[in-house]
N, C-alpha and C positions, 0 to 999 in steps of 0.2 A: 573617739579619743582625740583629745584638742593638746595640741603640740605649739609650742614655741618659740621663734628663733629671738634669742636675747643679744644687744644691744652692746656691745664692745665696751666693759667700761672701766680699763686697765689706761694707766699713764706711761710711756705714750700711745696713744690711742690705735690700733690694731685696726685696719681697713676689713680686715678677711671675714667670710662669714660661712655657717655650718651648710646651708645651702643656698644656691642662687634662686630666681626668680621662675627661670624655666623649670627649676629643680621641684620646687615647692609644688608648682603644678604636676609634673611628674606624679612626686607622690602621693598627691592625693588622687589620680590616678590609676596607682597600682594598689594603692589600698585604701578602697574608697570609705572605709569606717575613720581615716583619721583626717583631718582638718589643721589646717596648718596657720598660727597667726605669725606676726613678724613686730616685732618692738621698734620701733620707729627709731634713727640713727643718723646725723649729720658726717660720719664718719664714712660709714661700707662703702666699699669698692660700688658696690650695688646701690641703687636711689633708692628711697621709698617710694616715688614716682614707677620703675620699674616695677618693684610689688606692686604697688594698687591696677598698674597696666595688666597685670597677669592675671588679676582678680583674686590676689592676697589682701585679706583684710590687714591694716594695721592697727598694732592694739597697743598703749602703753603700758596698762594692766594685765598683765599674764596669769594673778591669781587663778584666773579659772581653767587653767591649762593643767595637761595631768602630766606631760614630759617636756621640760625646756632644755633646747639646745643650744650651746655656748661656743665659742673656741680657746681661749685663753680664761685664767680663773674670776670665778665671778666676783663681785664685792661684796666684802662683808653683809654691807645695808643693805644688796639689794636679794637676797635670800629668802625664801617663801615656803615658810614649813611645810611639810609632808610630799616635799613632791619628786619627782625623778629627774635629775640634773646630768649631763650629758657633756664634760670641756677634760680641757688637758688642768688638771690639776697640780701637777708639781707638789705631793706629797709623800711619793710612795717612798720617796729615799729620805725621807726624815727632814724636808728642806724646811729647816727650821723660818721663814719668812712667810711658807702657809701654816705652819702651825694652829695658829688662830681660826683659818679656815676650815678646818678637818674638826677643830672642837665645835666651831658652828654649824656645820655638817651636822655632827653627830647629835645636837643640841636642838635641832630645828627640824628631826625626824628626817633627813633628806636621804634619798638614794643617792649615791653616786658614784657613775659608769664614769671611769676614768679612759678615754683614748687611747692613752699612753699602755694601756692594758686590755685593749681587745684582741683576743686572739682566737685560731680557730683550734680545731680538737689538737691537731698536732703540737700547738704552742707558740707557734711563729703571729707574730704581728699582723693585720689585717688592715690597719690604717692610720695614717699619718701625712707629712707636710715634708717626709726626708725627701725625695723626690725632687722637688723646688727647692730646699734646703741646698741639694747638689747642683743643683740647675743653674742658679745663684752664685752658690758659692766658688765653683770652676769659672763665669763672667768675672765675678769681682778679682781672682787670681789673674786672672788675663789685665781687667783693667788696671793693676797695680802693676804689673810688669809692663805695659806699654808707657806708663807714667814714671815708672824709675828711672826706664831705657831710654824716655823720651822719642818713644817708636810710634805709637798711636796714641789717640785719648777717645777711649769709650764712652757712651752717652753714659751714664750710672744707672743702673736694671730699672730703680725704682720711677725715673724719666720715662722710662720704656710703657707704652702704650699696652704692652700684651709680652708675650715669650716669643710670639714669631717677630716683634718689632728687635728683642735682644739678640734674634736670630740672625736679623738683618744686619745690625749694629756689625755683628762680627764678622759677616760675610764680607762687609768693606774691607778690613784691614790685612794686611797678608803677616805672618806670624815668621819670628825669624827665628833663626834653627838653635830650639830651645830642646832641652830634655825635661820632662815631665811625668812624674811619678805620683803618682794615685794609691791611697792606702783604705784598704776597706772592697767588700763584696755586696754589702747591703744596698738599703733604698737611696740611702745617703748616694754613694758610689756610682749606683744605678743612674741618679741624675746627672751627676759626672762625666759618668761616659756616654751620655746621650750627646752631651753640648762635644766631647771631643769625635766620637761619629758625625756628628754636624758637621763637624770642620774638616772631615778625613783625614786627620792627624795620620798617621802610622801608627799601628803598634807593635812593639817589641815583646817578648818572653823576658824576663826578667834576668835572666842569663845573656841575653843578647843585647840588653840593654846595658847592660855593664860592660860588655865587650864593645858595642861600638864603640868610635872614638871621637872620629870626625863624621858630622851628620849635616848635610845642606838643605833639610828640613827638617819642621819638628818633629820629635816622635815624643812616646808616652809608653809610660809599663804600669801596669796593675799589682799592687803589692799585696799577698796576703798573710796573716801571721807568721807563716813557716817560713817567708821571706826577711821577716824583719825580729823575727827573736830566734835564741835556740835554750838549746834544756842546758841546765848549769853543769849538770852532770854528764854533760858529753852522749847522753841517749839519742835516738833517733826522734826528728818534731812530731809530734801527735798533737791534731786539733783538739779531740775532746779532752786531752790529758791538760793539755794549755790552757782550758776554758776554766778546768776544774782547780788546777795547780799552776795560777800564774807567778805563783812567787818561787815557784821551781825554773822561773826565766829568765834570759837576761836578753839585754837588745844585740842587735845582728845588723842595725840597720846603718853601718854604718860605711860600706861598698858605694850604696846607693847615697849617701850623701856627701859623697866623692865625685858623684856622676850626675847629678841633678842639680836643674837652674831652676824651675818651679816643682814644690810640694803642695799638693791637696790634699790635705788630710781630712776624710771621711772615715774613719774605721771607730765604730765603738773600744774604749778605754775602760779597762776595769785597773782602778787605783793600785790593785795588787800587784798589777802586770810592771813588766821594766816600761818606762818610760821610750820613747823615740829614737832620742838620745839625750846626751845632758848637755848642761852648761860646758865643761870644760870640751865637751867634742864639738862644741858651735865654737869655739876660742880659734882651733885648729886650721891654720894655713889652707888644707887641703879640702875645708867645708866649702862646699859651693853653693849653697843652696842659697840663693838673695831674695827668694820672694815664697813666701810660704801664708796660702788659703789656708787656713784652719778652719773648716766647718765643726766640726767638734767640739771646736770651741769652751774644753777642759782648761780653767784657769790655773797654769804651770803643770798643768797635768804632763801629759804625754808628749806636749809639744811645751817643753819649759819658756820657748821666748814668747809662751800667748799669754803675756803680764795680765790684761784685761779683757774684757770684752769691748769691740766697739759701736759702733752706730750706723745706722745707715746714710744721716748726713756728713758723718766722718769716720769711714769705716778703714782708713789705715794708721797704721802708726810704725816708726821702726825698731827694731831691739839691737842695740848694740851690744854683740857679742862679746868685746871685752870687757863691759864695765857691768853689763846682765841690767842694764837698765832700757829703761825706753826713751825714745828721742822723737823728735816732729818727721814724719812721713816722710821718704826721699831726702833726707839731709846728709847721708855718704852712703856712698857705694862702698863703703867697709862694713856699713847696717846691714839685718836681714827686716825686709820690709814685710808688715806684721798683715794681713786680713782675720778681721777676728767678730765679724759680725752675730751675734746672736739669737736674730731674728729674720734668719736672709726669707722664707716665704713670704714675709711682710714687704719684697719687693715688686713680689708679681702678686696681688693679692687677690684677681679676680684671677686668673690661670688657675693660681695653688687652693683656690677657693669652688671653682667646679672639679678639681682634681679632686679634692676631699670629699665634696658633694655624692659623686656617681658612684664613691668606695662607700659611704654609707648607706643609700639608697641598695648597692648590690651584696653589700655582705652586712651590713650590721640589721640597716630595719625590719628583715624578715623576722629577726629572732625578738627587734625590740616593739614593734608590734601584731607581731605572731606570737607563734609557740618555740622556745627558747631551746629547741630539743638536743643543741649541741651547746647549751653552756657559756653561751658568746657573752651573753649579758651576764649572766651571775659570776665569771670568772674575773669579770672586769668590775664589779661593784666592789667599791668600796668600803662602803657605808652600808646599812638598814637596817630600819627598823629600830633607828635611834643607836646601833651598835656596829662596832668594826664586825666585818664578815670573818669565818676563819679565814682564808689567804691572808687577808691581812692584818692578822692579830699581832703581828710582831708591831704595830703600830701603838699599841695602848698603852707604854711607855709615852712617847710621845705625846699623843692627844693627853695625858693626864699633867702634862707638861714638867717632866722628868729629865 
């Protein structure tokens, strides 16, 4: 079985890659029927010098490969009918900008295992970039609050050599007595509170976070649904009833932005759900919130002042709460200063990129070149055999371009 690692070919150009150099060797390895080429690449975190060091051949012709691995969606041109394609696609929700992609998919015979959709029997996610996502995204909140405050200035992650260098970054500086509230339980979240365990922040119960008052260190509360919405109807919060009937909701969260100086917002948003809070509650004398991480990065979703997304060479901007507009980075302390990067893994890309690595090697490639006996792979196809799979037939509107 001849495998391929394809070549990053999205504007602007993506460092990260499906596996590293040591990895490649790995697997062929543990499964020594498969053979692994690499598409040659002035971009990767990783050299092609590293591949050929490892004893990866470099190929720029992948035709004769039977499964190619991607990270981000491939391009149009460079698609290779009949064969098994393996990246985050960005079409299951109808994102009208791959459209095109999913009809050349289906047009060009291609399999395709979307990431964003591998899961195991029970349903839950098996791999992804939230992780580094969080990891990122809680740095860049700190670096925006040391630069509004004019307390510290962090190197910017993507300077950073490695994650133990952004480690370091932050072990320098001492943090002043901020409150810190985290929404979300996921992987997002997960990387979150690894950087605030880093730092030994304190944490509070969310009930004691509202209570404290005066604090001569920082601390940090974890927020999850039942903290930050309740039922309209005066019922008692039920998570699965919330999951299923979010417009049976309204927002709760507004104690906590009474009480908080930095927001990280990690929590999946479904459009149905109430919102954060709104515009007119950011207007409000008593909002304190001045510096707000959006990993989420829902435009005016959940977090209404995240007007756009930003970039990693300029990834703040502010939203002036009275006028609901956006203004230049740090230009009053009446703003809430906005993080709204889109692509935070793309900071640490060799970390986020053996992170990914050793989650495919241990949960996906048994199934994808083995025997598939739990479904890993066909749950997550997209595509075959020239036709959307059932899971995703709700798609054939779409592709017929409707």
């Amino acid at each position: 079985m001849k495998v391929g690692i394809l070549r990053e070919g999205k504007t602007p150009p993506d460092k990260r890659v499906a596996l590293t150099p040591e990895q490649c060797v790995e697997v062929e390895k543990k499964f020594p029927h498969v053979k692994i080429f690499v598409q040659p690449s002035s971009v990767r975190s990783f050299t092609d010098i590293e591949y050929a060091n490892k004893g990866i051949e470099l190929k720029e012709d992948l035709s004769e490969c039977d499964i190619l691995l991607g990270v981000k969606e491939v391009r149009i041109e460079d698609f290779i009918d009949g064969k098994i394609y393996l990246f985050f696609s960005h079409t299951i929700k109808k994102q009208e900008f791959n459209r095109n992609l999913l009809q050349t998919v289906l047009k060009k015979n291609i399999q395709l295992v979307d990431y964003e959709v591998l899961t195991n029997k029970e349903g839950f996610r098996i791999i992804g970039f939230g992780r580094f996502a969080g990891l990122v995204g809680a740095y860049n909140g700190f670096r925006a609050l040391g630069l509004r405050e004019k307390l510290f200035d962090l190197k910017p992650a993507h300077l950073c050599i490695d994650l133990v260098e952004m480690y370091k970054e932050l072990d320098n500086i001492k943090f002043p007595p901020v409150k810190i509230a985290v929404t979300g339980d996921g992987r997002v979240a997960g990387g979150v509170l690894e950087v605030l365990h880093h730092l030994t922040i304190t944490r509070l119960s969310p009930t004691d976070y509202l209570k404290t008052k005066n604090i001569s260190d920082a601390v940090y509360t974890q927020l999850l649904p039942g903290n930050y919405v309740k039922r309209k109807d005066g019922e008692a919060f039920d998570l699965m009833h919330f999951f299923n009937h979010p417009g049976m909701y309204e927002n709760a969260f507004q104690p906590f932005a009474k009480a908080t100086d930095l927001l990280i917002a990690s929590a999946f948003w479904n459009p149905k759900a109430p919102v954060l809070f709104t515009r007119r509650e950011a207007k409000q004398s008593d909002f304190k919130i001045s510096v707000i991480s959006d990993i989420t990065c829902d435009i005016e979703g959940s977090i209404p002042s995240t007007k756009k997304a930003s970039t990693i060479d300029d990834p703040f901007y502010d939203y002036n709460p009275q006028t609901g507009e956006m203004e230049p980075a740090f230009s009053s302390k009446q703003n809430i200063t906005i993080q709204a990067v889109d692509n935070l893994p793309c900071e640490l890309p060799k970390d986020a990129s053996l992170d990914f690595g050793k989650n495919l090697i241990d949960k996906v490639f048994p199934s994808l070149f083995g025997n598939d006996s739990d479904g890993i792979i066909e749950r997550a196809s997209i595509t075959k055999d020239g036709k959307l799979t059932k899971r995703f037939s709700y798609l054939q509107d779409f592709a017929e371009g409707k």
